[in-house]
C-alpha positions in Angstrom: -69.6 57.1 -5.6 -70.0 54.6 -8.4 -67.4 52.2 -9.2 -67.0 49.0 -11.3 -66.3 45.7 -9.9 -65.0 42.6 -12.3 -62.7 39.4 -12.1 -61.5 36.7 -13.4 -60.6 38.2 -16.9 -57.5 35.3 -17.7 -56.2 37.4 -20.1 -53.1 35.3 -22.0 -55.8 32.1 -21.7 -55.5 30.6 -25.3 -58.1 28.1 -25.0 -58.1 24.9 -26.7 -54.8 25.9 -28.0 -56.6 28.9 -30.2 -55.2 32.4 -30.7 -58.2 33.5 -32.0 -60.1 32.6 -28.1 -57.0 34.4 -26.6 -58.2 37.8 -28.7 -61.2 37.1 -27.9 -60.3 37.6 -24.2 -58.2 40.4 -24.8 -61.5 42.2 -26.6 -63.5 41.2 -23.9 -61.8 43.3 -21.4 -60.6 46.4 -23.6 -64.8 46.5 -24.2 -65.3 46.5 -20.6 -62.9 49.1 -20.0 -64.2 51.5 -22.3 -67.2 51.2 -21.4 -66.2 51.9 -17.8 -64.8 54.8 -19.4 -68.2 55.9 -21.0 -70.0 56.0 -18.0 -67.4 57.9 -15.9 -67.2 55.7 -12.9 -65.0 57.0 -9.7 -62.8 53.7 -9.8 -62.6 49.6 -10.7 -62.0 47.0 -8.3 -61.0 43.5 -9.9 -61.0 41.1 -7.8 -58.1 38.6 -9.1 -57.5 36.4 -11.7 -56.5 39.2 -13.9 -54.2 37.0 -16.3 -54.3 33.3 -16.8 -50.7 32.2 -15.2 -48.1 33.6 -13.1 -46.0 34.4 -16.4 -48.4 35.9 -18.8 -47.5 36.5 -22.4 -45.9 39.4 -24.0 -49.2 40.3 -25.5 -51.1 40.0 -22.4 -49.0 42.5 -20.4 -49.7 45.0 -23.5 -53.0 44.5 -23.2 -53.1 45.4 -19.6 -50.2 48.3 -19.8 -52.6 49.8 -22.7 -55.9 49.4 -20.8 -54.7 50.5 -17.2 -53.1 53.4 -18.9 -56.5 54.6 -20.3 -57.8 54.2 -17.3 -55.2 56.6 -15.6 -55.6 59.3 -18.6 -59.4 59.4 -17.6 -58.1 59.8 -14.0 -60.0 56.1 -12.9 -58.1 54.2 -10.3 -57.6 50.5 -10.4 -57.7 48.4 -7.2 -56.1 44.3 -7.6 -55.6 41.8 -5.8 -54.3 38.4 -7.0 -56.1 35.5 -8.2 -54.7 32.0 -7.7 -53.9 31.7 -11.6 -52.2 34.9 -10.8 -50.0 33.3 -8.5 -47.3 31.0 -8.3 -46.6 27.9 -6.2 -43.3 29.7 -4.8 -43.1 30.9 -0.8 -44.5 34.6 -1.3 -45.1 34.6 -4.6 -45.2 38.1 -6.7 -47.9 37.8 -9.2 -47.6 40.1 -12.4 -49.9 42.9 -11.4 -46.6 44.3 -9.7 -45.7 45.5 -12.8 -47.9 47.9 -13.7 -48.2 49.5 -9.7 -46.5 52.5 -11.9 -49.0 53.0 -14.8 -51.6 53.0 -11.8 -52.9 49.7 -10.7 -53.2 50.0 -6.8 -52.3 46.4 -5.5 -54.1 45.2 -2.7 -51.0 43.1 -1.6 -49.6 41.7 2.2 -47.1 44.5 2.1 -50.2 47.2 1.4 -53.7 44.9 2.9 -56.1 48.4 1.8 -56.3 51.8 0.5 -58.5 54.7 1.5 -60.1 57.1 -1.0 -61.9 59.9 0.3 -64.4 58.1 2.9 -63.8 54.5 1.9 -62.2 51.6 3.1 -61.0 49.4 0.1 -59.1 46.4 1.7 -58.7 42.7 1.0 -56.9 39.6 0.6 -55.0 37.6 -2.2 -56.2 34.1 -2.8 -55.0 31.6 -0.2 -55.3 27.6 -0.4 -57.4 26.2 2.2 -54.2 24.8 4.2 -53.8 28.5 4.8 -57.2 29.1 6.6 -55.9 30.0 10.3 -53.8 32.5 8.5 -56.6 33.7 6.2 -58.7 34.1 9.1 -56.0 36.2 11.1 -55.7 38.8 8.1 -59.8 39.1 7.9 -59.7 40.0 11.0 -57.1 42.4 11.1 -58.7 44.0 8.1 -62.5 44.1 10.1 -60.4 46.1 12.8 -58.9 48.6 10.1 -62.3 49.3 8.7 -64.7 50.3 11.5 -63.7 53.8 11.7 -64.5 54.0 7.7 -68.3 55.0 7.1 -68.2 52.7 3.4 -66.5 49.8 3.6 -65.1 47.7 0.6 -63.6 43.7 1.2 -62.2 42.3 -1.6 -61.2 38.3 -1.7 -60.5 35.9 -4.6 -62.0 32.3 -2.8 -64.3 29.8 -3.0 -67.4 30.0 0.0 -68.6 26.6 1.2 -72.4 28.2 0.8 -71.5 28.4 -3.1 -69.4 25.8 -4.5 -68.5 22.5 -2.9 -64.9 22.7 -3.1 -64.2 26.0 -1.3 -61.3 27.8 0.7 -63.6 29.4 3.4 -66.8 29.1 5.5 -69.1 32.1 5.1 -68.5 32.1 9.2 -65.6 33.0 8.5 -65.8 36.7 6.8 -67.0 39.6 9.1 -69.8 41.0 8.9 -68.8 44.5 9.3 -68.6 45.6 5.7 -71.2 46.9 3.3 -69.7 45.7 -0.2 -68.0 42.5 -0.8 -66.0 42.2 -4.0 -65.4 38.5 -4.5 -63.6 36.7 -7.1 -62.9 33.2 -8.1 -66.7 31.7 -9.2 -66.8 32.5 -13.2 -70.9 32.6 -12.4 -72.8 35.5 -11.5 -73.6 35.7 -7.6 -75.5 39.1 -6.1 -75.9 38.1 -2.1 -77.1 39.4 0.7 -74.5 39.3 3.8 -73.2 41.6 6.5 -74.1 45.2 6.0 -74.3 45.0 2.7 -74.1 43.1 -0.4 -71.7 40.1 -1.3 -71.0 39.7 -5.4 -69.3 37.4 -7.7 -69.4 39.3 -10.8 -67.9 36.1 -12.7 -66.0 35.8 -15.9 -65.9 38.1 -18.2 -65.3 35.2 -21.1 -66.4 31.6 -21.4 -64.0 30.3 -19.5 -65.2 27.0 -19.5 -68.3 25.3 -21.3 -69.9 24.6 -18.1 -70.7 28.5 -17.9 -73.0 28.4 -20.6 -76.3 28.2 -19.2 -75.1 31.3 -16.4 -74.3 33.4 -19.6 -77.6 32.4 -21.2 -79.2 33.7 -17.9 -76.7 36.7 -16.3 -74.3 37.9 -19.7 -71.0 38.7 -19.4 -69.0 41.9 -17.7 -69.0 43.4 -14.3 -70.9 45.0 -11.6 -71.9 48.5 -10.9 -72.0 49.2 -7.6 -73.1 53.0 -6.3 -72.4 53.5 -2.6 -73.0 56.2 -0.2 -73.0 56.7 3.4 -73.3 52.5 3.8 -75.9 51.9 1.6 -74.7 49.9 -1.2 -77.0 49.2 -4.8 -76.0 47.2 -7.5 -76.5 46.5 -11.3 -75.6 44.1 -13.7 -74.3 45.7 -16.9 -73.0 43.1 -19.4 -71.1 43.0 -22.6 -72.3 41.5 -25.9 -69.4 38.5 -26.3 -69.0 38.5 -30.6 -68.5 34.8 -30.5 -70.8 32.1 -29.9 -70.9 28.9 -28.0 -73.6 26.7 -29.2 -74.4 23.4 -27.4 -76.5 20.9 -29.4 -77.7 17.2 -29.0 -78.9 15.4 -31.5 -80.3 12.1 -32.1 -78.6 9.8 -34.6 -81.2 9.0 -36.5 -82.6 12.8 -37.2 -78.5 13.7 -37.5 -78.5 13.7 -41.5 -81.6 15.4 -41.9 -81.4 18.5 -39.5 -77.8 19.0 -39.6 -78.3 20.9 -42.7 -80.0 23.9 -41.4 -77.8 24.2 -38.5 -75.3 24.7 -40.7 -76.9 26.9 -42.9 -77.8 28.8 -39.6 -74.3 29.2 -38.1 -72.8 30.0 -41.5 -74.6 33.5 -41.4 -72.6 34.3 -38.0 -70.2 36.9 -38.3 -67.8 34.9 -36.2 -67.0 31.4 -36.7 -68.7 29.9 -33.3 -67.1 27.1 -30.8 -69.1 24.1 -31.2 -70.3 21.4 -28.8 -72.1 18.4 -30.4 -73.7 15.2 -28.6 -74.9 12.6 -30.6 -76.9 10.1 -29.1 -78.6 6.9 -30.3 -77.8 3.1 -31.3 -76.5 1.3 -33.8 -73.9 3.7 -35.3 -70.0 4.3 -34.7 -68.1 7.6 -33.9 -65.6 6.9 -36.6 -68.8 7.4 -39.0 -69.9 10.3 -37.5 -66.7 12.4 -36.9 -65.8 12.2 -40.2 -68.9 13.2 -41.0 -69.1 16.1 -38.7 -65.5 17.0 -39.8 -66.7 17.2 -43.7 -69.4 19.8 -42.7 -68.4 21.5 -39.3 -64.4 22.2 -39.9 -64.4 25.2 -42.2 -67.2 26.9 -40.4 -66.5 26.7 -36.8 -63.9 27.9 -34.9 -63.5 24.4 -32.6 -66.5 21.7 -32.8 -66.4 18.8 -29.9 -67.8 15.9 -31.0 -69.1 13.3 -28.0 -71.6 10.3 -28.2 -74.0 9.1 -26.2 -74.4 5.4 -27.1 -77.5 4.1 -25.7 -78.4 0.5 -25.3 -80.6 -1.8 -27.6 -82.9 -4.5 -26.7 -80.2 -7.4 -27.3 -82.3 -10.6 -26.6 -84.6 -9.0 -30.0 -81.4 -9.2 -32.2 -78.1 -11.5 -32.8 -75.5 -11.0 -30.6 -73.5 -7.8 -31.6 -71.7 -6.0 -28.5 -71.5 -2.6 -30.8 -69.0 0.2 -29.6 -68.0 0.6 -26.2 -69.6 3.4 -24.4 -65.6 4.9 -23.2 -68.0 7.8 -21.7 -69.9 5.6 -19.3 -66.9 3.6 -18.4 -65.3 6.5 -17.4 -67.9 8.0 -15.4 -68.5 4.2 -13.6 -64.6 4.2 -12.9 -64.6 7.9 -11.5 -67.7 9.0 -10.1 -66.5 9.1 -6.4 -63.8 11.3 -7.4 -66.0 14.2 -8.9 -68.1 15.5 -11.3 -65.2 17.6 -12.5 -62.6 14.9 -12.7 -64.6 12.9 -15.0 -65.7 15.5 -17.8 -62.4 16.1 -17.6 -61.2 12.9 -18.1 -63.7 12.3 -20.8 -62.7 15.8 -22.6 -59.3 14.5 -22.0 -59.9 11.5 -23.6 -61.4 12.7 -26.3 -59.0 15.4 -27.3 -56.3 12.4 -26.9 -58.0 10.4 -29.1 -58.5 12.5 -31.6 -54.4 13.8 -31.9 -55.4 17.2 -30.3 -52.3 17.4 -28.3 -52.0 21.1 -28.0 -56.0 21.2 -26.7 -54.8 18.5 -24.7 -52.3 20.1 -23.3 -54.4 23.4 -22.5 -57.2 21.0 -20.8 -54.2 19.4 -18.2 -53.4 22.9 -17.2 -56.8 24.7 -16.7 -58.0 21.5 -14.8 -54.8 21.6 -12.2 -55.6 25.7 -12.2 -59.0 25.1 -11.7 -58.6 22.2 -8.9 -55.2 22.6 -7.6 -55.3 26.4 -7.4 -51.4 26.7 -9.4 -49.5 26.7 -12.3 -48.5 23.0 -13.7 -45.4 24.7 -15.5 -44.2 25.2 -11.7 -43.6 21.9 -11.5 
């Protein structure tokens, strides 16, 4: 059989507070599914994460209804489990998936752990915090038990492994070894291990989710994973989808700012799709009041969102008169909170900036996807 395995969609994610990024996640996944569709696969596992929060938007659950439904007409099941954005902080929470158990997703749930179709064993786990790890544990096991009389065997989980990221839920001790596909979910980068019988793969997100993904899309795309499996033996292939928008990084140095500006901007007004710009300047002896407004003359009409940060570096003072120059808010911040995280301090500084800058609404969006992201909830729970 050949099947697709994605995750981490987010679907009803409007980031930095733009409806145009939330279409641009609903196109995402309406391309993936047709081309699912196209190439006639046997069924899709995603492995959580399907919408952004708990309580997606009306035009998120119509953009699932519409796309599961096509899915059913060409007689492709749809295996879920839940992500922890999927997920409230409530005891037993129901995540949104439930809704659609009747246009044909299959929800790999507590109350129904797997699902067997023809000779395979397709069970799994919803995301639990780390607080819940003898539990966790308990249920993997359970589920290694279920399996061993199947001869292809399918785990699906939506968590962090220590052996990939350093804030995880569980040890790679801690999965058996007894299955021959592992559908993970959680890591928006593309991972394609080896472990147990078989392969274990995080297909990532199937949007820039985050800037930080940038370099993983430069290398791996974006989409999902086709997997082909018979009798055990388990092979995979990466098949991505073109993403219509850009995200361009750029650092420039102060000095050379004025003069090469120009052609980037003659080269990112040709795009079809206004792009989401980040832009570090770096250099001495200028201010970012200057620059922004600059960069605001020439960026605003042509990109979708530009970020603006500075680098101020230092200058030789015992050459020159005293003259402290701006404060490098940047450096402070990473001095203050270092210990705390890499993550805590570009989003502080993001934070910062966005504050700074009246962007309350991208403010706003950045508090949320960091407690998502950290804290593995909802903030409007609280």
């Amino acid at each position: 059989m050949r099947f697709a395995h994605l995750s981490d969609t987010h679907l009803g994610y409007r980031q930095y507070g733009l409806i145009d990024r939330e279409k641009d996640f609903y196109n995402g996944f309406e391309r993936i599914i047709d081309k699912i569709i196209d190439m006639d696969l046997d069924f899709v596992i995603h492995s959580g994460d399907l919408f952004e929060n708990s309580r997606p938007s009306t035009d998120a659950l119509i953009v699932v209804q519409k796309e599961i439904n096509k899915l059913t007409d060409a007689g492709i099941p749809f295996y879920a489990i839940a992500g922890n954005h999927d997920l409230s902080r409530r005891v037993n929470p129901i995540p949104p998936q439930v809704l659609f158990r009747d246009n044909g997703i299959k929800l790999i749930s507590p109350i129904k752990p797997y699902f067997k179709q023809d000779d395979y064993f397709i069970g799994g786990v919803p995301y639990m915090p780390q607080n819940r790890n003898l539990a966790f544990k308990e249920k993997l096991e359970t589920l290694s038990k279920k399996a061993k009389g199947s001869t292809n065997k399918i785990l699906v989980l939506h968590q962090g492994i220590d052996k990939y990221i350093p804030q995880y839920e569980l040890e790679i001790g801690d999965i058996p070894t007894n299955f021959n596909y592992y559908a993970m979910g959680h890591l928006h980068n593309y991972i394609n291990d080896s472990y147990g019988e078989g392969r274990l793969v995080y297909p990532g997100s199937t949007e820039i989710w985050k800037s930080n993904e940038l370099n993983d899309y430069k290398n791996n795309g974006k989409g999902f994973v086709l997997v082909e499996m018979d009798d055990g033996n388990v092979e995979t292939e990466r098949v991505t989808v073109e993403l219509p928008r850009q995200f361009i990084n750029i650092r420039v140095d102060y000095k050379k700012l004025y003069s090469e500006m120009p052609n980037f901007i003659n080269e990112i007004s040709k795009l079809e799709l206004k792009p989401i710009v980040n832009i570090n300047v770096f250099g001495s002896d200028f201010t970012s009041s200057e620059v922004y407004e600059y960069l605001n003359k020439e960026l605003s009409d042509l990109c979708l969102s530009y970020r603006p940060t500075f680098d101020f570096q230092e200058i030789d003072n015992d050459s020159l008169d005293y003259n402290p120059g701006p404060i490098n808010i940047n450096r402070l911040i990473k001095d203050k909170l270092e210990d705390d995280g890499e993550d805590v301090v570009n989003f502080t500084i993001d934070l910062f900036d966005e504050l700074s800058k009246d962007k309350l609404e991208e403010a706003e969006a950045s508090v949320k996807q960091f407690y998502a992201n950290r804290y593995g909830g909802d903030l409007d729970d609280y």
